[in-house]
Residue, then its C-alpha position, 0 to 999 in steps of 0.5 A: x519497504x521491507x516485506x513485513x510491512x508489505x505483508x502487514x498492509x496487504x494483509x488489512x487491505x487485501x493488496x494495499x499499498x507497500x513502501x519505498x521509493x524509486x530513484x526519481x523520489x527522496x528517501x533517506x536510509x535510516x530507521x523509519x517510523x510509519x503511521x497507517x490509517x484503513x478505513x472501511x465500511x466493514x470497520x466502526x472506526x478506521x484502524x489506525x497501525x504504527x510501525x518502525x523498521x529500518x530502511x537500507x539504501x536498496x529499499x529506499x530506492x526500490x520502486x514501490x510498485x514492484x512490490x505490489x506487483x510481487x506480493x500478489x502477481x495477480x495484480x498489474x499496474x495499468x498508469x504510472x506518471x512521476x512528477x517530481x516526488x509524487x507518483x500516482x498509478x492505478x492497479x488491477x487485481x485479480x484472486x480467484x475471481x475476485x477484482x480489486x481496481x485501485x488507485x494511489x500515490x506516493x511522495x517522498x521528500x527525504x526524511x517524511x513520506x506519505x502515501x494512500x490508495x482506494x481499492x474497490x473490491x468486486x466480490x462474484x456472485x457465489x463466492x464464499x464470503x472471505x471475511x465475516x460481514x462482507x457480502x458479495x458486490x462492491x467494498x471500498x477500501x481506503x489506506x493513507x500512511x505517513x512516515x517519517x525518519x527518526x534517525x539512523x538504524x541500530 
């Protein structure tokens, strides 16, 4: 998935999940169109984002996790299983003292897509509030997206 939306999803989630997929999984190059779902208890209601863009051969292959490890480099994948076109994991982060442990799922079946993650986020005592509203202890964030491909690139 190309680093736009990366950014796009890191960005609402703080390191949430990117996409693309490995070779063990089937996605079809072309132009996509993805449809991502954050929920919060920071937020009334659960944002709801849509995007298309064009994914090329490479990154339809590419293992999703590399970018999530990339994107932050302080995050690590702890457990990875593949079985058919599902992959779960789950992840750790850590920025500047704050922890984020995570888990999710991916799963690509040619021309659909679909994926979620739950991170809970461990603000430390004393660190300046990042967000407006978000005091220091625990937040769960939960993103789930689907795609699906409308045809070839322009």
């Amino acid at each position: 998935m190309p680093k736009k939306s990366i950014t796009v999803l890191i960005c609402s989630c703080l390191l949430l999940p990117a996409a693309g997929f490995a070779a063990s999984f089937h996605m079809n190059p072309g132009k996509w169109e993805f449809v991502t779902t954050v929920r919060t208890s920071m937020m009334s209601a659960p944002q709801v984002t849509t995007n298309t863009e064009c994914v090329t051969k490479e990154e339809a292959e590419r293992d999703p996790l590399a970018n999530l490890t990339n994107v932050g480099k302080d995050c690590k994948i702890i457990k990875k299983t593949i079985s058919g076109t599902q992959m779960n994991y789950t992840m750790e982060c850590n920025q500047q003292g704050m922890i984020t442990k995570g888990k999710g799922s991916f799963t690509g079946l040619g021309d659909t897509a679909s994926g979620s993650m739950e991170m809970t986020m461990q603000m430390p005592a004393g660190m300046p509030q990042a967000m407006p509203g978000m005091a220091n202890g625990a937040m769960t964030v939960k993103t789930s997206w689907q795609a699906k491909r409308i045809g070839p690139c322009n």
